[in-house]
C-alpha positions as CSV (number, residue, x, y, z in Angstrom):
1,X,-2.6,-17.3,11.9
2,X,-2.1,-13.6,11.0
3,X,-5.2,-11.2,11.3
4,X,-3.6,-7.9,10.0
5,X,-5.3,-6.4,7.1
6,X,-3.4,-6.8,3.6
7,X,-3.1,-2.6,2.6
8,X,-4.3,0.7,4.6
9,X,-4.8,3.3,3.1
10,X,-5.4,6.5,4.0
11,X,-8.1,8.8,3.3
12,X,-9.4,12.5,3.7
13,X,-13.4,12.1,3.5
14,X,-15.3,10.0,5.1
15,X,-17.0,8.4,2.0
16,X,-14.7,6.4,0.0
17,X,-15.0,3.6,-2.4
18,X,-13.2,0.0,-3.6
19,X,-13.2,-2.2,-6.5
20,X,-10.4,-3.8,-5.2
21,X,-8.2,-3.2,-8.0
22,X,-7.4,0.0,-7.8
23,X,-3.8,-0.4,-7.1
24,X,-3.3,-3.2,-9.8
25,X,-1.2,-2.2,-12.6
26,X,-2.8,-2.0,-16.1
27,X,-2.2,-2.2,-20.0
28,X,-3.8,-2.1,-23.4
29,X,-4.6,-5.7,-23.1
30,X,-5.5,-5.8,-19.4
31,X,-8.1,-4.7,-17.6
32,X,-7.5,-4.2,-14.2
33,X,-11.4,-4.3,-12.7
34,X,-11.5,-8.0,-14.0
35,X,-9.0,-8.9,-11.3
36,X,-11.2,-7.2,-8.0
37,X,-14.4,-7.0,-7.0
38,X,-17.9,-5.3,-7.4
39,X,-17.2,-1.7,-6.3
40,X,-18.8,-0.6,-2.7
41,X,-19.2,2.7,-1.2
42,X,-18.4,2.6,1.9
43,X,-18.5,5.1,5.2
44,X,-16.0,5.8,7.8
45,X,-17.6,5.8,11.9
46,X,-16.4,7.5,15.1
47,X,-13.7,4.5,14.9
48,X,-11.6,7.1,11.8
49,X,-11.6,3.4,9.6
50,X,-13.4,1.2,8.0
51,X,-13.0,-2.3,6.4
52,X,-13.7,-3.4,3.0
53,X,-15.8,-6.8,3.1
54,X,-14.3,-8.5,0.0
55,X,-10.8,-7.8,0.0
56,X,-10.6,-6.4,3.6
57,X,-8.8,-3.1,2.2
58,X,-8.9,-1.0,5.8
59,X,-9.4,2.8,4.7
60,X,-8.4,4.9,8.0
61,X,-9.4,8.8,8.1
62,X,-6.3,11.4,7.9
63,X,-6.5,12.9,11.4
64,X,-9.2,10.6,12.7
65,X,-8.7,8.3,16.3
66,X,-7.8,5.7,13.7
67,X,-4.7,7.6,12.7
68,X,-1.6,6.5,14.1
């Protein structure tokens, strides 16, 4: 069983947000929000990442300990 997280991305604040759709393609008959999740706010620690809790999106800080 694999335990690696499906996307990183990389940030430069500390704040940072997910819907969990933002990288889903959209259209004039598709609305790509109906595919994620409720959007949460979330903040990065003295780790340089955090983890999204519904689609476990893992947002790592651009210089932080995190950063490899």
């Amino acid at each position: 069983m694999s335990t690696t997280t499906p996307e990183t991305v990389k940030v430069d604040t500390r704040r940072v947000s997910c819907d969990g759709a933002t990288a889903i393609r959209g259209g004039d008959r598709f609305k790509p929000a109906a595919l994620g999740h409720p959007k949460v706010y979330l903040e990065i620690d003295q780790h340089g990442y955090v983890d999204c809790g519904y689609c476990d999106r893992r947002f790592v800080l651009a210089g932080g300990p995190a950063d490899s």
